[in-house]
N, C-alpha and C positions, 0 to 999 in steps of 0.2 A: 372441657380441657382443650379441644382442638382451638374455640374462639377464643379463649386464653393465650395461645399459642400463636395464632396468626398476630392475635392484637400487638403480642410482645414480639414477632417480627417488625409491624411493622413499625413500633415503635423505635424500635433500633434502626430502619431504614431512616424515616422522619429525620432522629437527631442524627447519623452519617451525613442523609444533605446537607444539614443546616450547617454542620461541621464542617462540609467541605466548602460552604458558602462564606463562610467565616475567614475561612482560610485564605481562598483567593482574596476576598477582598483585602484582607490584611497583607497578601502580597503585593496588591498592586499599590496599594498604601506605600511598601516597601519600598518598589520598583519608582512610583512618584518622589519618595526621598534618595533616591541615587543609592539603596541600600541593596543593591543586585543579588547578592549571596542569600539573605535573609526570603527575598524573595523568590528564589531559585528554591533554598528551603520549605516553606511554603505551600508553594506548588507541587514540589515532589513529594509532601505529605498527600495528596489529593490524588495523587498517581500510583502513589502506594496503597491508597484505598480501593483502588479501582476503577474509580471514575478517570473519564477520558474523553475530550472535544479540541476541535479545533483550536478555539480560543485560548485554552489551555499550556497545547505543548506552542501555540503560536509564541504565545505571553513564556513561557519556557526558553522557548528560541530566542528571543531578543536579549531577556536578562543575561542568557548565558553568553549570548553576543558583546555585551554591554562589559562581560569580566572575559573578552577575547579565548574564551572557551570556544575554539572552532568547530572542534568536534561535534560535542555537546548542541550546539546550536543548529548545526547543520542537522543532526537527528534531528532536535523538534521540530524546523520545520517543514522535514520528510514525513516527519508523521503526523505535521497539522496538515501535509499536502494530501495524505493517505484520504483523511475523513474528508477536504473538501478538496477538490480536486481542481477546481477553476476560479480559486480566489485570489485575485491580483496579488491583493498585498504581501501573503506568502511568499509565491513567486515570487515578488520585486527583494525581499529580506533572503530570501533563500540564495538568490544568485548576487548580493551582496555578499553574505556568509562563504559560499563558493568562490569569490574571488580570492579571499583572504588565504585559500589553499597555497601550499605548495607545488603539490603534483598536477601535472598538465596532464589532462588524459585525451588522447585524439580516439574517439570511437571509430570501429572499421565502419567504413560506407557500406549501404545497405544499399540491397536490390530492388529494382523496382516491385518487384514481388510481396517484398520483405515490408516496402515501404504500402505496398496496396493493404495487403493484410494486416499492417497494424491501422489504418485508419479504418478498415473493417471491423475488424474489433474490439474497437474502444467503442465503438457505438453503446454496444449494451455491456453490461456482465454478463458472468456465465449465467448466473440465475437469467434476465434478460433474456436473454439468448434461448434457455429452457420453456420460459413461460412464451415467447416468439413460436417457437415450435409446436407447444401444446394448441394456440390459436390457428394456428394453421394444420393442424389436424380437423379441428371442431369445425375449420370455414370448409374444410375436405369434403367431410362429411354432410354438411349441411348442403353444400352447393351438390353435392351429388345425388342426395335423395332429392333435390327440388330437378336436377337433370333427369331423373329413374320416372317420376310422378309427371316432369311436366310433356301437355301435350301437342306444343308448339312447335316447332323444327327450329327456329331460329331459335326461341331462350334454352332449346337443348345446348345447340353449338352452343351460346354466351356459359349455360352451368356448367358444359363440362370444359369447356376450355379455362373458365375459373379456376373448377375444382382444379387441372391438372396442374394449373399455377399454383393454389395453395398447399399440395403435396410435395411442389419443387419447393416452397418456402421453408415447409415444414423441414422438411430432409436437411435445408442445407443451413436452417437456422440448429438444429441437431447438432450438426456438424463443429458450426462453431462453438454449441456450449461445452460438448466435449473438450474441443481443441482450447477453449480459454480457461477451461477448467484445470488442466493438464499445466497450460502457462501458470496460472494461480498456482499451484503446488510449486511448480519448479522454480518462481522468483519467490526468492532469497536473498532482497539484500541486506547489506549491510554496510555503517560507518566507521572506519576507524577511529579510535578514543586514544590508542596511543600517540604520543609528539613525534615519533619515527618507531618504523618495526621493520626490521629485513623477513621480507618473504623467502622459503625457503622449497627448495629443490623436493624435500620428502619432508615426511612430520618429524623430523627431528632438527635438534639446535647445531649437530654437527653436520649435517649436507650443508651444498654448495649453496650459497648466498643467490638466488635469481636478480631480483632487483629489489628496493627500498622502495618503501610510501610511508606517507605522513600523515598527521592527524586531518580527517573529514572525507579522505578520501571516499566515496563510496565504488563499494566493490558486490557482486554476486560469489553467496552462498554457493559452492558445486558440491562440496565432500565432506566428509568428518572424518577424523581419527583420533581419539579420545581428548587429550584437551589441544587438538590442531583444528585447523580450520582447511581444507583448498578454497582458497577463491579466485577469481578470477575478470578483469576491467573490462572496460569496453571497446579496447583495443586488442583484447583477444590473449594476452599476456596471462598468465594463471601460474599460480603455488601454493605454497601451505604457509601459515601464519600460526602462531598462539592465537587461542581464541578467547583469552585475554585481554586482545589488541582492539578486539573490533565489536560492537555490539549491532544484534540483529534489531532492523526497523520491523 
């Protein structure tokens, strides 16, 4: 019964790939006859399934670009940028798509602090950053029983001045996987999907008016109140929206 059971898993895996293989290609088929919509559809059967890559919400982004869907466009290829993070072509379509916005957004200047510590930690992830730590425990230990055993004066100094290097590693790669860990939770962003929405003073439709954005903007997730959103730009500007307006990357 159990081999039964897997078998007809994976059977049902098998024909979903092939399904979803069928599908792109029939979009790009689409997307090759100037048929954007059809291939937009298409593809967002594949996303509906589950399946998800670069190439995907990439080929997402341009069709929807192609039917001046800003919004739309601008998400996929935030979230083809998500999976790869250093593929030109993205970038070079994404800040095509970004000019087509409305809203200028001037983000506030960051500190030299601000700015040290994000090229710090982009280095790794937080996993990275975890398994950094774990290595520099284990080179801890190792250099310090070869310092404990060894009976040389000189490769003493050399293993313990090691070890106390790889404990400072350990510690302070720790440090960062928490600290990037904490960042991973707390970004939140998001695109706006509607063609104008007024942001608003509290989660309701009758407070005061803050300011207007438009569709593509991207804004950060801070708060929720049932179907409100707070978000907030990069110029430090924050309010409540329908969360209707905006869809989370």
């Amino acid at each position: 019964m159990k081999k039964l059971l897997i078998l007809g898993m994976l059977l049902v895996s098998v024909l979903g790939v092939a399904q979803n293989e069928a599908l792109f290609e029939q979009g790009k088929e689409n997307y090759k006859n100037a048929k954007f919509s059809e291939a937009v559809t298409n593809w967002k059967k594949i996303v509906d399934n589950g399946q998800q890559s670069a190439e995907l919400y990439f080929n997402l982004g341009n069709a929807h670009y192609k039917l001046n869907n800003i919004g739309p466009s601008i998400y996929y290829y935030e979230k083809a940028l998500q999976l790869q993070p250093n593929d030109d072509d993205i970038k070079t379509n994404l800040a095509f798509a970004q000019n087509a916005r409305i809203d200028v957004i001037e983000p506030l200047p960051k500190t030299v602090f601000s700015r040290w510590y994000k090229n710090i930690a982009g280095v790794f992830t937080y996993n990275g950053w975890a398994i950094l730590s774990v290595i520099g425990v284990v080179l801890f230990v190792l250099f310090f029983l070869l310092y404990w055993f060894s009976i040389s004066e000189t490769k003493k100094r050399v293993y313990f001045t090691t070890s106390i290097l790889s404990i400072i590693i350990c510690i302070a790669a720790l440090v960062m996987a928490f600290q990037t860990y904490m960042d991973y939770n707390q970004n939140k962003p998001a695109i706006i999907f509607a063609e104008s929405t007024e942001v608003k003073s509290e989660p309701n439709m009758g407070s005061e008016t803050a300011f207007e954005l438009h569709e593509g903007t991207k804004v950060q997730i801070i708060g929720n109140d049932q179907n409100w959103m707070r978000i907030e730009l990069a110029d430090g500007k924050d309010g409540w929206m329908p969360a209707s307006d905006l869809k989370q990357l």
